[in-house]
SEGUNU-15012 format. One record per residue (C-alpha): y, x negated, z negated; residue in one letter; residue number from 0; chain. Coordinates in steps of 0.05 Angstrom, whole numbers, plus 5000, padded with zeros to 4 digits. Example, Ala and Ser with C-alpha at 12.3 -4.5 7.8 and 13.67 -1.06 7.14 Angstrom:
<site c2="4910" c1="4754" c3="4844" code="a" pos="0" unit="A"/>
<site c2="4979" c1="4727" c3="4857" code="s" pos="1" unit="A"/>
end
This chain:
<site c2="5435" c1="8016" c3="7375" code="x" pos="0" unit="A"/>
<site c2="5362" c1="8016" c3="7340" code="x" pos="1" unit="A"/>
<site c2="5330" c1="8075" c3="7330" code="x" pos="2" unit="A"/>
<site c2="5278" c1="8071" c3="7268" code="x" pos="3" unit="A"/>
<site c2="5228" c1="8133" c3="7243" code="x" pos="4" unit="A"/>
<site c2="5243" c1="8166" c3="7180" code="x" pos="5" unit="A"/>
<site c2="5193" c1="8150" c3="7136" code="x" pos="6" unit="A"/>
<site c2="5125" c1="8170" c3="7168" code="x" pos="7" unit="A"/>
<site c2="5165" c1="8240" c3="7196" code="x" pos="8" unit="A"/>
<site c2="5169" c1="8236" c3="7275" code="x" pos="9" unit="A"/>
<site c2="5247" c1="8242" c3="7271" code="x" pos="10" unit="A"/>
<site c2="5285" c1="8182" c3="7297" code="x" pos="11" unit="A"/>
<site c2="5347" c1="8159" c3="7266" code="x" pos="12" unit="A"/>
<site c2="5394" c1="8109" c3="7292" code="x" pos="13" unit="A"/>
<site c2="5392" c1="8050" c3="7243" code="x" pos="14" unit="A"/>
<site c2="5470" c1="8050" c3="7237" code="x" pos="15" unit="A"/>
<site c2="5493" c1="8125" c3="7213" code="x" pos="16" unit="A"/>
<site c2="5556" c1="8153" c3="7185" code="x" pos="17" unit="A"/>
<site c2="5577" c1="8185" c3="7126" code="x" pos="18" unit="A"/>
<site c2="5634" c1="8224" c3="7101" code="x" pos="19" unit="A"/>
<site c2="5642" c1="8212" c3="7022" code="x" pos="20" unit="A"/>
<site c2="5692" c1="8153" c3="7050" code="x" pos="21" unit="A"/>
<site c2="5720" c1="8185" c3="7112" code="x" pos="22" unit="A"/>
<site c2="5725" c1="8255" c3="7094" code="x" pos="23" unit="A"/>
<site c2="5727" c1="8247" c3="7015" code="x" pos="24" unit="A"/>
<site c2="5806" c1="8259" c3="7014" code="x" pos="25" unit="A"/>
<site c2="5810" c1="8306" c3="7062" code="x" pos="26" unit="A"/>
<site c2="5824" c1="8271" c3="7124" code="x" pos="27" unit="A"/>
<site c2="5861" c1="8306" c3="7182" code="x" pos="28" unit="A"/>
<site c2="5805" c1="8328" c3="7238" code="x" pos="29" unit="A"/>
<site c2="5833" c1="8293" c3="7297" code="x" pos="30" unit="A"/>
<site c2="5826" c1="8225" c3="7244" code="x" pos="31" unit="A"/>
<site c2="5754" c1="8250" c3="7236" code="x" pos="32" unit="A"/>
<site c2="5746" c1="8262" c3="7320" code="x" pos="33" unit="A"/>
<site c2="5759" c1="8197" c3="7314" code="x" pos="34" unit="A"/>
<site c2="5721" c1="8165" c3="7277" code="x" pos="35" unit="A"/>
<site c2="5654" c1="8204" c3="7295" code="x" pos="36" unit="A"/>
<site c2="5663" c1="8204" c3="7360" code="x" pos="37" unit="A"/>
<site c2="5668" c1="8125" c3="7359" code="x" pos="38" unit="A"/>
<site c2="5601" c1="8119" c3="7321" code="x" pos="39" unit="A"/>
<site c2="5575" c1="8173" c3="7363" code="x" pos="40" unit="A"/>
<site c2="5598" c1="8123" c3="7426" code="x" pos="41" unit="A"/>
<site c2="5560" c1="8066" c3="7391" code="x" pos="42" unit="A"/>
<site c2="5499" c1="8110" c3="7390" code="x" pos="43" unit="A"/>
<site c2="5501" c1="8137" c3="7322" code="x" pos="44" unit="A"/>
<site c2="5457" c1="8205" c3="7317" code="x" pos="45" unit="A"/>
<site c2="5463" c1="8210" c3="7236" code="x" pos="46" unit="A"/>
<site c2="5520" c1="8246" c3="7207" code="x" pos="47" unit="A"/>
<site c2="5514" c1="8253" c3="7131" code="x" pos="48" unit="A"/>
<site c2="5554" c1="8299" c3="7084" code="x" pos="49" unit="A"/>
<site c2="5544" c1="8338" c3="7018" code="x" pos="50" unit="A"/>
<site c2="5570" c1="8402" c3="6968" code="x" pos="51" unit="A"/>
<site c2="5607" c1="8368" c3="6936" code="x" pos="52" unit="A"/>
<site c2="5646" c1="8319" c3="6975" code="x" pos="53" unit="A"/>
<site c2="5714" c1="8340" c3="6973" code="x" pos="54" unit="A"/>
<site c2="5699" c1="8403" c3="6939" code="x" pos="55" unit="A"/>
<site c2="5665" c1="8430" c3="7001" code="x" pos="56" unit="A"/>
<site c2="5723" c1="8405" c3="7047" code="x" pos="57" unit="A"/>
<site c2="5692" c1="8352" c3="7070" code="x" pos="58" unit="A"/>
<site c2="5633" c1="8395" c3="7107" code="x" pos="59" unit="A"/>
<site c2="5692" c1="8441" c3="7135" code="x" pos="60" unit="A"/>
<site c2="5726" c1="8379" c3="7170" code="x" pos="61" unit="A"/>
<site c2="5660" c1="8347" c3="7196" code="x" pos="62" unit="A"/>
<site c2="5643" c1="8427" c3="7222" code="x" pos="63" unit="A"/>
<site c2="5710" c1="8433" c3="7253" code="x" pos="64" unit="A"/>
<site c2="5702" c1="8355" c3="7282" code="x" pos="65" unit="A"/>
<site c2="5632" c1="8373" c3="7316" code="x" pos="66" unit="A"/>
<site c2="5656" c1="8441" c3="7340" code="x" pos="67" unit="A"/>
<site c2="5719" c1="8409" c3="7377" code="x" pos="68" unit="A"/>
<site c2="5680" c1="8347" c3="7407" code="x" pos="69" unit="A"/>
<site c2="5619" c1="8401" c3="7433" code="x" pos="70" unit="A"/>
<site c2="5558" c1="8345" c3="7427" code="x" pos="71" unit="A"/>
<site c2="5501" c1="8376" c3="7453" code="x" pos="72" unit="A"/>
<site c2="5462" c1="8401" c3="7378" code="x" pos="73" unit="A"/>
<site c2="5405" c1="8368" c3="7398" code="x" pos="74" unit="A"/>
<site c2="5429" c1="8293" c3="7404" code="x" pos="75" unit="A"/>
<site c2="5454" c1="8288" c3="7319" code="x" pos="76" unit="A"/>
<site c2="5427" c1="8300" c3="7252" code="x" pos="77" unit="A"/>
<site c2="5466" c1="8322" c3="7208" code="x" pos="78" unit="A"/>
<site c2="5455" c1="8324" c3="7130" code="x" pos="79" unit="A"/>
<site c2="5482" c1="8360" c3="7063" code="x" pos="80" unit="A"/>
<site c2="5461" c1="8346" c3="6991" code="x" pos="81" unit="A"/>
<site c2="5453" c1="8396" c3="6934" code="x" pos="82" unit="A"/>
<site c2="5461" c1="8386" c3="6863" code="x" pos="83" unit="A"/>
<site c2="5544" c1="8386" c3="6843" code="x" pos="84" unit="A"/>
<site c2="5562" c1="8455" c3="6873" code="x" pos="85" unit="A"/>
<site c2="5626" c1="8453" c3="6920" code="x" pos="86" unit="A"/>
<site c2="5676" c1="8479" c3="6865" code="x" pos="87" unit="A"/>
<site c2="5718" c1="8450" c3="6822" code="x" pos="88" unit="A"/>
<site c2="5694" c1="8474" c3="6759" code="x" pos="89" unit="A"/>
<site c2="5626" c1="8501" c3="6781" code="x" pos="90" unit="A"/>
<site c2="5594" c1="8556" c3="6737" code="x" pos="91" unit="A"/>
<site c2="5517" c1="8544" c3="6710" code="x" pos="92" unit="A"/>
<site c2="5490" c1="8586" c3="6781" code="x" pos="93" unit="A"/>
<site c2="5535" c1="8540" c3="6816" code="x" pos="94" unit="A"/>
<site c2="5507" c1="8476" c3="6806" code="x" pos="95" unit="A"/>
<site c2="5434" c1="8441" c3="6800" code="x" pos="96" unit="A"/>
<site c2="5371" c1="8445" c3="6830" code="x" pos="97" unit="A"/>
<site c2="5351" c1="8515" c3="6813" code="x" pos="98" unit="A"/>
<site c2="5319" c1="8564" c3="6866" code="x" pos="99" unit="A"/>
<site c2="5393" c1="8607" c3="6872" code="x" pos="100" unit="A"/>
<site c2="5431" c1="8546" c3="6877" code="x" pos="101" unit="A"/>
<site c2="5384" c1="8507" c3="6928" code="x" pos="102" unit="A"/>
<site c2="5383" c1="8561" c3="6981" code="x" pos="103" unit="A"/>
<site c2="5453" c1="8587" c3="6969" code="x" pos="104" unit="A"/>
<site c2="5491" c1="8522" c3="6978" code="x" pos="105" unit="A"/>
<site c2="5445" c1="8511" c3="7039" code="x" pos="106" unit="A"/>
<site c2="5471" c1="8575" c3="7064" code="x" pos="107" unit="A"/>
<site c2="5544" c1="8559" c3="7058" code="x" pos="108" unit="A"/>
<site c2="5542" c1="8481" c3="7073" code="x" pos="109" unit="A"/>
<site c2="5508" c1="8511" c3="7145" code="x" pos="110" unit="A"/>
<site c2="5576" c1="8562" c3="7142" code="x" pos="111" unit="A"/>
<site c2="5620" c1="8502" c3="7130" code="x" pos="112" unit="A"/>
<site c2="5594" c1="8453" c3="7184" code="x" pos="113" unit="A"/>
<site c2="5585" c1="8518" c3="7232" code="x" pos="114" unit="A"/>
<site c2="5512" c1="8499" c3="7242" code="x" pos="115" unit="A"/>
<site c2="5447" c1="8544" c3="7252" code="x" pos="116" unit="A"/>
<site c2="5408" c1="8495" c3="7215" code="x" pos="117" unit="A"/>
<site c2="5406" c1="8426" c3="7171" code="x" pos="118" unit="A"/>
<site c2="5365" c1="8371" c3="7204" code="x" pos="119" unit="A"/>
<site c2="5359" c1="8335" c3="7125" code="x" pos="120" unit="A"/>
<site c2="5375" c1="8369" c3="7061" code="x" pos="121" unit="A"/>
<site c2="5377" c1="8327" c3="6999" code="x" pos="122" unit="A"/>
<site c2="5369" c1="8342" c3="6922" code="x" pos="123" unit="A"/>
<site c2="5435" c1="8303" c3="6902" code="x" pos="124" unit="A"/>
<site c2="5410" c1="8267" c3="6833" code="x" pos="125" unit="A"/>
<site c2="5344" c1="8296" c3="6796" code="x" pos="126" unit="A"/>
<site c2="5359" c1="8360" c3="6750" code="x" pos="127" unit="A"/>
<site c2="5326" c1="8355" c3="6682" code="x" pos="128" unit="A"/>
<site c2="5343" c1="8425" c3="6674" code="x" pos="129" unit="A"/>
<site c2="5303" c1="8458" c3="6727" code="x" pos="130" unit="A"/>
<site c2="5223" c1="8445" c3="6738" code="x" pos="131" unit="A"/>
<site c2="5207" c1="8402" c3="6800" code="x" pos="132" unit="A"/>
<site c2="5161" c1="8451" c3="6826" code="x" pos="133" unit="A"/>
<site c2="5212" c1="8502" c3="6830" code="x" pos="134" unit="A"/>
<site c2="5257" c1="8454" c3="6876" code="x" pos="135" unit="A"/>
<site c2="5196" c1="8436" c3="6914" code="x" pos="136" unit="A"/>
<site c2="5189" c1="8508" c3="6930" code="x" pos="137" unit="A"/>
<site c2="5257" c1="8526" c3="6945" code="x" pos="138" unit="A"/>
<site c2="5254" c1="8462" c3="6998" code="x" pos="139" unit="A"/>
<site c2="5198" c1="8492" c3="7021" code="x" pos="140" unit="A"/>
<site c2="5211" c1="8560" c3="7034" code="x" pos="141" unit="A"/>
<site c2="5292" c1="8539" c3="7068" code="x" pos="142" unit="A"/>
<site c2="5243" c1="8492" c3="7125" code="x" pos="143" unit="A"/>
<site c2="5200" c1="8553" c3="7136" code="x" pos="144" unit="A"/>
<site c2="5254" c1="8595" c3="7146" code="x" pos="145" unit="A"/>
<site c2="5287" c1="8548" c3="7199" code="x" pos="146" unit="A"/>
<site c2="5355" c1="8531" c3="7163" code="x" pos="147" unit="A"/>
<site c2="5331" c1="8464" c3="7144" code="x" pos="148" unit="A"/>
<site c2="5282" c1="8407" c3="7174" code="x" pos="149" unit="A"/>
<site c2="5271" c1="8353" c3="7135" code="x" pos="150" unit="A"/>
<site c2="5283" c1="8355" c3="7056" code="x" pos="151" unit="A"/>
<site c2="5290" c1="8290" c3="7008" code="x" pos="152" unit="A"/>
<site c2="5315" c1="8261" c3="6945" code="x" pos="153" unit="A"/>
<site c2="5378" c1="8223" c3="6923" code="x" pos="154" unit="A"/>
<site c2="5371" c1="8164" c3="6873" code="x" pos="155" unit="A"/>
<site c2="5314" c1="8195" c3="6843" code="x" pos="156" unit="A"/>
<site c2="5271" c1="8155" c3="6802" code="x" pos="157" unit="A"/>
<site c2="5192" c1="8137" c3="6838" code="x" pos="158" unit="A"/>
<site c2="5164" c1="8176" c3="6783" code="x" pos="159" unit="A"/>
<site c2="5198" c1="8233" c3="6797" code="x" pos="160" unit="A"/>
<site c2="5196" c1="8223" c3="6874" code="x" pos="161" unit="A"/>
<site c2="5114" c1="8225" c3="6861" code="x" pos="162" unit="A"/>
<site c2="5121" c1="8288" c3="6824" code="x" pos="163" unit="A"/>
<site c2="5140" c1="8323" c3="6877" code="x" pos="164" unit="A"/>
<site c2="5100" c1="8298" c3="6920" code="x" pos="165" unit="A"/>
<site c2="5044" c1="8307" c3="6879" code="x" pos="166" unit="A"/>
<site c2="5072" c1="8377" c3="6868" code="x" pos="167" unit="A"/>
<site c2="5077" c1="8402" c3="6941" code="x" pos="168" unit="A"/>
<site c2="5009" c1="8368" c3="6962" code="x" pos="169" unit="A"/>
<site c2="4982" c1="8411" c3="6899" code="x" pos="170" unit="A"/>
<site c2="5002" c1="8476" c3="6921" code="x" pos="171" unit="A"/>
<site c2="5000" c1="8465" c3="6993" code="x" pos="172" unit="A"/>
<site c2="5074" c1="8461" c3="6998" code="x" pos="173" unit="A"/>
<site c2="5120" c1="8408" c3="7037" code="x" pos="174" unit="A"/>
<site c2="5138" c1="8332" c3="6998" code="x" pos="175" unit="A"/>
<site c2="5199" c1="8300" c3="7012" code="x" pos="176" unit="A"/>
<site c2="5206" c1="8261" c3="7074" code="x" pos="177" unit="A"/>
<site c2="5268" c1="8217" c3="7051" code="x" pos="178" unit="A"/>
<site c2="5310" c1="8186" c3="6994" code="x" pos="179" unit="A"/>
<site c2="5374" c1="8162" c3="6996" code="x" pos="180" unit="A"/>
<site c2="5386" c1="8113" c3="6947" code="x" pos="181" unit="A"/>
<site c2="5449" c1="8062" c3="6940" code="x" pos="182" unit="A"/>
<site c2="5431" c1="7999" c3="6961" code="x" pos="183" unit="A"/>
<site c2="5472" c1="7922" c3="6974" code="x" pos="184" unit="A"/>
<site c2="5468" c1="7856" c3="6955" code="x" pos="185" unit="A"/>
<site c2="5492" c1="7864" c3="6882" code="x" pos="186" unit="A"/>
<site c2="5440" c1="7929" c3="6882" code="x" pos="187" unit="A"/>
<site c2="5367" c1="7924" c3="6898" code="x" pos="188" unit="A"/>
<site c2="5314" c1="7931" c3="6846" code="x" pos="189" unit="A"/>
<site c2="5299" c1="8007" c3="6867" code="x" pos="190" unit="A"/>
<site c2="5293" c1="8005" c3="6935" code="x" pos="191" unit="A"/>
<site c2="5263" c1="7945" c3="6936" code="x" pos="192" unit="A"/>
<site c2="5219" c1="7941" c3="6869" code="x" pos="193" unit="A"/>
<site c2="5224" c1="8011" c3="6848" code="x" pos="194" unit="A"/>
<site c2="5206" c1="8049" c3="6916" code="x" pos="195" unit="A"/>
<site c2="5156" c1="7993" c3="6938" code="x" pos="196" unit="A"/>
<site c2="5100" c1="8039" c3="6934" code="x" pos="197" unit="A"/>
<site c2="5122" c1="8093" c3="6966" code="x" pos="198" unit="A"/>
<site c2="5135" c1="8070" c3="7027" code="x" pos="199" unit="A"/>
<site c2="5064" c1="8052" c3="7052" code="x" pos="200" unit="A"/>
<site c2="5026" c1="8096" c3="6999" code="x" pos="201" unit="A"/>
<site c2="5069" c1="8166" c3="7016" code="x" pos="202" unit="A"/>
<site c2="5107" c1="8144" c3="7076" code="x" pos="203" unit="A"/>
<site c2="5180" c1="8155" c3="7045" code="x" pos="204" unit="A"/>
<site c2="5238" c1="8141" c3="7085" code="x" pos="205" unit="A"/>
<site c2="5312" c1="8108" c3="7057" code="x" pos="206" unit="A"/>
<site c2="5379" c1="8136" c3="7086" code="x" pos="207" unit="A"/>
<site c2="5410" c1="8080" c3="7034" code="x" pos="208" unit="A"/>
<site c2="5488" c1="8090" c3="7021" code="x" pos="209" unit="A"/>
<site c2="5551" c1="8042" c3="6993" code="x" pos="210" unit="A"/>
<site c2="5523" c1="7981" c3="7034" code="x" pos="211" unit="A"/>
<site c2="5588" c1="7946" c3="7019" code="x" pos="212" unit="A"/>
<site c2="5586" c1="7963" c3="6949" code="x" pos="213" unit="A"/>
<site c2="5647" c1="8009" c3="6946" code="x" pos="214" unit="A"/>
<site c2="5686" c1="7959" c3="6990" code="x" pos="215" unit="A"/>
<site c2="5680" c1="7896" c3="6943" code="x" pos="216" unit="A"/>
<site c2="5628" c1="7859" c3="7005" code="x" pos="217" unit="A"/>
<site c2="5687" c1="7878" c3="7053" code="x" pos="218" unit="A"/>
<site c2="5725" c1="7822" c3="7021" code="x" pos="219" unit="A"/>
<site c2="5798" c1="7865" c3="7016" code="x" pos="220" unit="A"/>
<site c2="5786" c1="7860" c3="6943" code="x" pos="221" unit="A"/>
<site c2="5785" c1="7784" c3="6937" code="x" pos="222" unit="A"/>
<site c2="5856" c1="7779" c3="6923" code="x" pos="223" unit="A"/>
<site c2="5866" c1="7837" c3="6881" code="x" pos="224" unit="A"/>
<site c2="5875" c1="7915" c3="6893" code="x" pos="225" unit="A"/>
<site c2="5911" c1="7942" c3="6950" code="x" pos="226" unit="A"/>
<site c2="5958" c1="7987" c3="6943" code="x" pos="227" unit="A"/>
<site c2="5936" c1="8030" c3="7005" code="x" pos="228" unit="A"/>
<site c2="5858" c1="8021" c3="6970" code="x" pos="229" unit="A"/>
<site c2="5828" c1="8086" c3="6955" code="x" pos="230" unit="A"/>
<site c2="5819" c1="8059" c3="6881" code="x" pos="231" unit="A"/>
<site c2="5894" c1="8081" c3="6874" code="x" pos="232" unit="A"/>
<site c2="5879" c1="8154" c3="6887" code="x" pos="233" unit="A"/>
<site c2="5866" c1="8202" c3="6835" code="x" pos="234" unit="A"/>
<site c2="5795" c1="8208" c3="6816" code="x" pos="235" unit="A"/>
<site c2="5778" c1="8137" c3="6828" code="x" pos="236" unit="A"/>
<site c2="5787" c1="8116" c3="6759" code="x" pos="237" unit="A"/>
<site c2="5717" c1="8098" c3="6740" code="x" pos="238" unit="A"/>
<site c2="5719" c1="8052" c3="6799" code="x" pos="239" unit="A"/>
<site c2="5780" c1="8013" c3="6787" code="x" pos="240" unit="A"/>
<site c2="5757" c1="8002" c3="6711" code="x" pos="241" unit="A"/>
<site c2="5688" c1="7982" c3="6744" code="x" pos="242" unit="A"/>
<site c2="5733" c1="7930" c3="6785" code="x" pos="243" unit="A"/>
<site c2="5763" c1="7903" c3="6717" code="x" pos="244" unit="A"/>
<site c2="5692" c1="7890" c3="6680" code="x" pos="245" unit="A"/>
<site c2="5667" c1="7827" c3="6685" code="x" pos="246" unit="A"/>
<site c2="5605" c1="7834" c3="6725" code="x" pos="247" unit="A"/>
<site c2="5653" c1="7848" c3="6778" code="x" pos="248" unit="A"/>
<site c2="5680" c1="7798" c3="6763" code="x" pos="249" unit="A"/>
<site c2="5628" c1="7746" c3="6773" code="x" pos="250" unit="A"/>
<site c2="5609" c1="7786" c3="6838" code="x" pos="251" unit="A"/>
<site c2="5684" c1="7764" c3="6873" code="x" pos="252" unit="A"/>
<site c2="5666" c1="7704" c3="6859" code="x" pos="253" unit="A"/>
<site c2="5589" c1="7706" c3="6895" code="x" pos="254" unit="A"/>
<site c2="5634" c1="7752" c3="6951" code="x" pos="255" unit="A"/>
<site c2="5682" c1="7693" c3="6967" code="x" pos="256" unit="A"/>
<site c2="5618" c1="7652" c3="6977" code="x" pos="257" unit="A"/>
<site c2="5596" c1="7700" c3="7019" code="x" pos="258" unit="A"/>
<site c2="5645" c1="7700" c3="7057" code="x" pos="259" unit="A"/>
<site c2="5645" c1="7631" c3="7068" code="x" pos="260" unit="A"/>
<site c2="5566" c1="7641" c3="7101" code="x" pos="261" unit="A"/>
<site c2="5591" c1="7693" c3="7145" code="x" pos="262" unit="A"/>
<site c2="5641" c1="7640" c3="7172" code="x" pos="263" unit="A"/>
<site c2="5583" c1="7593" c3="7177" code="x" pos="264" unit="A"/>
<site c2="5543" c1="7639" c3="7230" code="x" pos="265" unit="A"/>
<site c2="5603" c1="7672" c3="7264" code="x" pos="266" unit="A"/>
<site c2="5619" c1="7737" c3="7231" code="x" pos="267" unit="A"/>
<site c2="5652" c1="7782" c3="7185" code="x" pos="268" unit="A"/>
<site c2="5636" c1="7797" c3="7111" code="x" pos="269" unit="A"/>
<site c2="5624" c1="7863" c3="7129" code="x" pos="270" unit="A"/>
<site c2="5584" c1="7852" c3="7180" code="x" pos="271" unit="A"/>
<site c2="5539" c1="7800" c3="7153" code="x" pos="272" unit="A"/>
<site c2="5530" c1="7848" c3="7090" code="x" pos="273" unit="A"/>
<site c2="5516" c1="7909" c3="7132" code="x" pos="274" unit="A"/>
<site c2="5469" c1="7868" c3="7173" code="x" pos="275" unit="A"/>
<site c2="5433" c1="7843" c3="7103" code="x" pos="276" unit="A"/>
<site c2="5412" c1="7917" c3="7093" code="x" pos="277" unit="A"/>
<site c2="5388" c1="7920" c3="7164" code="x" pos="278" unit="A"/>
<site c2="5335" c1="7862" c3="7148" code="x" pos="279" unit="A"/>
<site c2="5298" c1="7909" c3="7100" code="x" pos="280" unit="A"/>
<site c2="5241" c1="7941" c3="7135" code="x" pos="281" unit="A"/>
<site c2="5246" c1="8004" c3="7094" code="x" pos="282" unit="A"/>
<site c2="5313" c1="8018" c3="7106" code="x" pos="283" unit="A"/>
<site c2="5310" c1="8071" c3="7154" code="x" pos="284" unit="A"/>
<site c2="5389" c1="8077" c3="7161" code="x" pos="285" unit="A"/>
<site c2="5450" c1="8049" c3="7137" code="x" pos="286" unit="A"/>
<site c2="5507" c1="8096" c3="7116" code="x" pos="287" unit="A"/>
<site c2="5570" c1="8064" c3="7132" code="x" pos="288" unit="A"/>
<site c2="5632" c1="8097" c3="7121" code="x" pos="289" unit="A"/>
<site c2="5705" c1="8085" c3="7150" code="x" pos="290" unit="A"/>
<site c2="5774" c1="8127" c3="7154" code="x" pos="291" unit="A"/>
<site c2="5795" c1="8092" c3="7219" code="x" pos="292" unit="A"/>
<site c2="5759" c1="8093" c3="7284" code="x" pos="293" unit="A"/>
<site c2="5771" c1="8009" c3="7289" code="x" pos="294" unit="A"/>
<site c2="5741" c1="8004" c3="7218" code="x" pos="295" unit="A"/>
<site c2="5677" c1="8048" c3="7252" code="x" pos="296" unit="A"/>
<site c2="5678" c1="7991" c3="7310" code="x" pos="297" unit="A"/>
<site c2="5670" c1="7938" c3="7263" code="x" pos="298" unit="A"/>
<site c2="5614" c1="7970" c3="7220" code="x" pos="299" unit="A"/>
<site c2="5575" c1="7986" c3="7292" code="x" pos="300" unit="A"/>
<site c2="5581" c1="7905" c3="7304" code="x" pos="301" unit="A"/>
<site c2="5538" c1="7893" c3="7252" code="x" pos="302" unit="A"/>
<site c2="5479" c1="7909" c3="7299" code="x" pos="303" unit="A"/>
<site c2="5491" c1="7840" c3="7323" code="x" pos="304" unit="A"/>
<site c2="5498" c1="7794" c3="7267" code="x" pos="305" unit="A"/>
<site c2="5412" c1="7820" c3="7251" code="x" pos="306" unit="A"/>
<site c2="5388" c1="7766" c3="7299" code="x" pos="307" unit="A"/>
<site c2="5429" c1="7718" c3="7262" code="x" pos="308" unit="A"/>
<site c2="5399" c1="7718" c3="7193" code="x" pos="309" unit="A"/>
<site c2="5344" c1="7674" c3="7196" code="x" pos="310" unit="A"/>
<site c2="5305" c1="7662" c3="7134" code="x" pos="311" unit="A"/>
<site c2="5351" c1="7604" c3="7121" code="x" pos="312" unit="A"/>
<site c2="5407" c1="7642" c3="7117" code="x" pos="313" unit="A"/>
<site c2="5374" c1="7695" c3="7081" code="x" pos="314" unit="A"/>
<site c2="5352" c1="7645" c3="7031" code="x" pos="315" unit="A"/>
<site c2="5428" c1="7617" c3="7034" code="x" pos="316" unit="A"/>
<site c2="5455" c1="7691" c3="7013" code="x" pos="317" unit="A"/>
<site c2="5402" c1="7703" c3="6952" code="x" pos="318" unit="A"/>
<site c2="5417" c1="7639" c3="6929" code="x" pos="319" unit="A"/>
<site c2="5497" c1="7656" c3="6931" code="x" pos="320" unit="A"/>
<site c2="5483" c1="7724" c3="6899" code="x" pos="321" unit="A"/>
<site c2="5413" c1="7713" c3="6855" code="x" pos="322" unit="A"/>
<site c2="5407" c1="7788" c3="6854" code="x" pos="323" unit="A"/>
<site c2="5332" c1="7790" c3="6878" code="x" pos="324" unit="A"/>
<site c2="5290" c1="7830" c3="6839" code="x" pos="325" unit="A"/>
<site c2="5228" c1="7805" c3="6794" code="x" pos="326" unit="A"/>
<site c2="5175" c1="7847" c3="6813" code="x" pos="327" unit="A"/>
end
């Protein structure tokens, strides 16, 4: 495993990390989640992400339960929540957001839900138009001071907005986000790699980036159609299977196939090679991959080895399949 700074922080995060908005996201059994972290933890893993409002809150409780059972010393992982969508089902206005109440309170019960003393990185889950950025900034501020959080960041905020509160906490003499966590594959790159390009030299920002398989269609199990064990068959994953019917989707099955058809060139999987792709970036700090089998977490980890592979030929090979680089 590679272990790669968090933006300009001093914090070290393995480059491969693990989240839960796969694994966890329907309530997976604990020992199925023993599983699976303690085979990234094996593969050197120290990142373990989660949020609110995964699974209504359920998902923190199984990852809590999970660390509490395998007894990990506290100070070998990092662990994460995000804040914005409140952990209920129909969350009230005090509930949900980035306001002052709801910042620290869900950071108060996420840390009763995961059985932890503190967060090591605390995100602001989407921008709240609602609630001035200085106020958030604040709140942050005030949780790290206290001790129940570390490091706090953003989630698929825009720069501007990023630089706002940065701008804010340098201001009042308060403390800027370290990280953002932003989605980012092969079919989705203009932010982090257009968008954010400033930011990572001129404030130091890290990327925790998420969905490097672009909700499973770089995996290749959607080539031939939907499966019927695919998670796009649950309830609540209607927005994704009508995605899957558009035709820019499409067009991408048809760039994944050719994918596919590189990976066999250099010796690998699809996921791997488009896992590995992510890697490349320089400001990617970590990769989020997700899993709900511990084999599944085995063949994410292997994508540590297909890096060395992509030479710039083959990185030219893939933008040509998928002509998704951005114009700057």
């Amino acid at each position: 495993m590679e272990y790669r700074r968090l933006g300009k922080s001093g914090l070290k995060v393995s480059a491969l990390s693990f989240g839960s908005w796969v694994t966890f996201g329907n309530q997976v059994d604990v020992d199925k989640a023993v599983g699976c972290m303690t085979a990234a933890y094996d593969a050197g893993v120290n990142f373990f992400d989660n949020a609110e409002g995964y699974a209504g809150g359920q998902s923190e409780i199984v990852m809590g339960e999970t660390l509490k059972r395998v007894g990990w010393r506290r100070d070998s992982y990092v662990v994460s929540s995000k804040v914005f969508f409140g952990s209920q089902s129909n969350p009230t206005p005090t509930q949900r957001g980035l306001s002052r109440k709801h910042v620290v309170e869900a950071c108060h019960q996420a840390l009763e839900r995961l059985q932890l003393d503190y967060l090591d990185l605390y995100f602001c889950h989407r921008p709240d138009p609602e609630t001035p950025i200085e106020e958030t900034v604040r709140a942050m501020t005030e949780l790290i001071l206290r001790g129940d959080v570390l490091y706090w960041g953003t989630s698929e905020w825009s720069a501007q907005e990023i630089m706002e509160a940065y701008s804010v906490a340098r201001e009042h003499h308060l403390i800027p986000p370290t990280m953002e966590q932003p989605q980012y594959h092969l079919f989705h790159r203009k932010r982090v790699e257009d968008e954010y390009s400033r930011l990572y030299e001129g404030i130091g920002m890290g990327t925790t980036i998420w969905s490097p398989l672009a909700s499973g269609l770089l995996s290749g199990k959607y080539n031939n159609g939907i499966p019927q064990d695919s998670r796009l068959m649950l309830p609540g994953y209607e927005w994704l299977k009508q995605m899957m019917e558009s035709e820019t989707w499409q067009k991408r099955l048809v760039a994944v196939r050719e994918l596919a058809t590189v990976a066999d060139e250099i010796g690998t999987t699809l996921p791997r090679l488009a896992i590995a792709w992510c890697l490349k970036n320089p400001h990617v700090s970590t990769v989020i991959t997700g899993a709900s089998r511990s084999e599944q977490v085995v063949e994410n980890m292997a994508a540590m080895d297909v890096v060395p592979l992509l030479t710039d030929d083959v990185m030219a090979k893939i933008d040509s399949v998928v002509s998704t680089a951005p114009i700057s």
